[in-house]
C-alpha positions as CSV (number, residue, x, y, z in Angstrom):
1,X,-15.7,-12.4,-22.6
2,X,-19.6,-13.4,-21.1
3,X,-19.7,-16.9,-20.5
4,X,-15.8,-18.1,-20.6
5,X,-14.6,-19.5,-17.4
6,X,-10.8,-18.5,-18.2
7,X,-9.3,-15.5,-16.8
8,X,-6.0,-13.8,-17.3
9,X,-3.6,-11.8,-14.6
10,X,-5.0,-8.8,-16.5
11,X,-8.7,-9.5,-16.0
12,X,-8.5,-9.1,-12.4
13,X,-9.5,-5.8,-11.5
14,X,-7.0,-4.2,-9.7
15,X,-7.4,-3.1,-6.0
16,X,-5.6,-1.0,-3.7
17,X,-5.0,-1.9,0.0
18,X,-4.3,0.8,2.4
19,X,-1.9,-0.1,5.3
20,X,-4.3,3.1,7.4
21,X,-2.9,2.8,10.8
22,X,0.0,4.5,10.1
23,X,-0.9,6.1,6.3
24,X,-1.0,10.1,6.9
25,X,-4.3,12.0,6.4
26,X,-2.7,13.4,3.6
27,X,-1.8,10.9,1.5
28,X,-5.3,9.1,2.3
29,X,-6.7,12.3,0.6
30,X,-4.3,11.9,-2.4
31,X,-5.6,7.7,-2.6
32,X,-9.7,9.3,-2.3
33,X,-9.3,11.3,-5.3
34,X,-7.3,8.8,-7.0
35,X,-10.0,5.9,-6.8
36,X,-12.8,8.1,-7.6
37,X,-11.1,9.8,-10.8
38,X,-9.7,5.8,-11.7
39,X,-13.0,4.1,-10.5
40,X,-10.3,1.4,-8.5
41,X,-11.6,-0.1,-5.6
42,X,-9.5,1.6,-2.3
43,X,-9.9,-0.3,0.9
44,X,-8.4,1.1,4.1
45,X,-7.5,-1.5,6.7
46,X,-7.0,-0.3,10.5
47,X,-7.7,-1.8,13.4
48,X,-9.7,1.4,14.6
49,X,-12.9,2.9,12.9
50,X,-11.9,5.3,9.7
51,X,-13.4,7.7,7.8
52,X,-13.7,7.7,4.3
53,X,-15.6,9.8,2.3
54,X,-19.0,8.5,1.0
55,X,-18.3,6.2,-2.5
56,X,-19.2,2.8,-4.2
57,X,-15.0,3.2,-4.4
58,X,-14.0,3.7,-0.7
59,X,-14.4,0.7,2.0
60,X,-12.6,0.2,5.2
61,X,-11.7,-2.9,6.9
62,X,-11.6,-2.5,10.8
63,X,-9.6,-5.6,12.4
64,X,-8.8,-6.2,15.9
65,X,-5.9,-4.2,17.5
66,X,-2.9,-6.4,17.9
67,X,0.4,-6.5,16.4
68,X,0.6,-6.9,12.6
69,X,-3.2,-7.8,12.5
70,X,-4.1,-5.4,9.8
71,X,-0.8,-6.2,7.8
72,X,-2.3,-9.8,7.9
73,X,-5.6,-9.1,6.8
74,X,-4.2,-7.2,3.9
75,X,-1.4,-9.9,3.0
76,X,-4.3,-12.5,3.2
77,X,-7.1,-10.8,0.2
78,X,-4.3,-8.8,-1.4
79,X,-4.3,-10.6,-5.4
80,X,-1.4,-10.3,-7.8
81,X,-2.0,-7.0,-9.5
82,X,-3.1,-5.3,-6.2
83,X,-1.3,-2.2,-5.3
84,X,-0.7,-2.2,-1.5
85,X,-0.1,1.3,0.3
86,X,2.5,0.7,3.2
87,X,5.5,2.1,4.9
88,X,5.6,-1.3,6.4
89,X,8.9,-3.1,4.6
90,X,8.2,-6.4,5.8
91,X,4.2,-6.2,4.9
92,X,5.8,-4.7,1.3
93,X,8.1,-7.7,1.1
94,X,5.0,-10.2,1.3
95,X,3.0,-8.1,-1.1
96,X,5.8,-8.4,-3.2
97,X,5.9,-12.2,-3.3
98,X,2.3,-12.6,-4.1
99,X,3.2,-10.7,-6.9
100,X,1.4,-7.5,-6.0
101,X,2.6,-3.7,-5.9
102,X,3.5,-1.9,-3.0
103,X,4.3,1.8,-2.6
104,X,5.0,3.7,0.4
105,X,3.5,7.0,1.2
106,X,6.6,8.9,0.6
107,X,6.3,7.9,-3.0
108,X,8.7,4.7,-3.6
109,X,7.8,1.6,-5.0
110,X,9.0,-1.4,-4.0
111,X,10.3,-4.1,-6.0
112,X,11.5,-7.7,-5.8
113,X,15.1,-5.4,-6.7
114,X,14.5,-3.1,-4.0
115,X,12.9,-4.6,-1.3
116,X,15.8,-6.9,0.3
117,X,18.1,-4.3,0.3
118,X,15.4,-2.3,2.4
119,X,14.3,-5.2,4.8
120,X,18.3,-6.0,5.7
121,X,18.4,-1.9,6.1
122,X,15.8,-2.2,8.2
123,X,16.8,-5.5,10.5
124,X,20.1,-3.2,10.6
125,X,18.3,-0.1,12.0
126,X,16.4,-2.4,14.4
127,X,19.7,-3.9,15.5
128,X,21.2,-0.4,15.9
129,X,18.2,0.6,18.3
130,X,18.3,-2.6,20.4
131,X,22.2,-2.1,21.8
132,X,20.8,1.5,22.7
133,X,21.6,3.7,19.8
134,X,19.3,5.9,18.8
135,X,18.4,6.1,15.4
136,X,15.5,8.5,15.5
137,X,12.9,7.9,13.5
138,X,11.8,9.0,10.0
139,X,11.7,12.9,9.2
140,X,7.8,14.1,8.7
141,X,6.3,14.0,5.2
142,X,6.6,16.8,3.1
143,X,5.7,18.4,0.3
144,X,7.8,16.9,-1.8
145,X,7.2,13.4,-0.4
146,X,3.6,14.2,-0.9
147,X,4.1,15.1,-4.5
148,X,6.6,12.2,-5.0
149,X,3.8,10.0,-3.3
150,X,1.0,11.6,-5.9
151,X,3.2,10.8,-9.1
152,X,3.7,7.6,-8.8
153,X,0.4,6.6,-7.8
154,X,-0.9,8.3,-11.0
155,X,2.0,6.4,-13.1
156,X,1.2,3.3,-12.0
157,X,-2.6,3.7,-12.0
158,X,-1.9,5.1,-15.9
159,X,0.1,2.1,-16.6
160,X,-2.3,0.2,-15.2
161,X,-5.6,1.5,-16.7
162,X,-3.5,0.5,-20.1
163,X,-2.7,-3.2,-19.1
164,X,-6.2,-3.5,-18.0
């Protein structure tokens, strides 16, 4: 491979992008372990100062607060092939469309099949809230989200190690 200039989509080493603002301590724990065991480069991106545990593996990214400014960061170096870690639907939905991966930290992935069904949900849900209704917002992560969340980070990073 020394020396050739061409490069496939499966050459590009895979990254994952953490949405960290709003990504639970917990699940940043599960993504630590993950890109040390899998060697992937994990970069958080927040617009306030992180801490991640010392490794060649682990970076963060700290942008200026202001609305959607890390989701832009992340939309603007994620490649195709990237794994993006959001709860963010809209941030998910340009992931998508650059044909990288996004999974939320309760564990589901979103695809091109999923992910209009889940931005018109969530244009609903905003609609809902600005007449007055209150919707409430999402139940706290349990264990089960967390163990949802671990699974299919370790599917795809399986699947992926094999494609690579």
């Amino acid at each position: 491979m020394s020396g050739s200039h061409y490069t496939n989509r499966k050459s590009h080493n895979m990254k994952i992008w953490v949405d960290a603002d709003a990504c639970p301590v917990v699940i940043k724990g599960i993504l630590f372990k993950a890109a040390e065991r899998t060697r992937v480069q994990l970069t958080l991106v927040a617009n306030q100062p992180m801490n991640t545990p010392p490794s060649r593996f682990i970076t963060s990214i700290q942008v200026a607060s202001g609305f959607d400014v890390a989701d832009n960061e992340i939309v603007k170096r994620v490649s195709a092939g990237d794994l993006v870690i959001t709860g963010d639907i809209p941030l998910a939905a340009e992931v998508i469309e650059k044909g990288g991966h996004a999974l939320n930290p309760r564990g589901e992935l979103y695809t091109t099949n999923n992910i209009k069904e889940r931005l018109n949900m969530r244009d609903f849900m905003d609609t809902m809230r600005a007449s007055g209704i209150q919707t409430g917002g999402p139940p706290a992560l349990n264990q089960s989200d967390r163990q949802s969340f671990a699974n299919n980070l370790d599917r795809f990073l399986t699947r992926h190690a094999k494609e690579a």
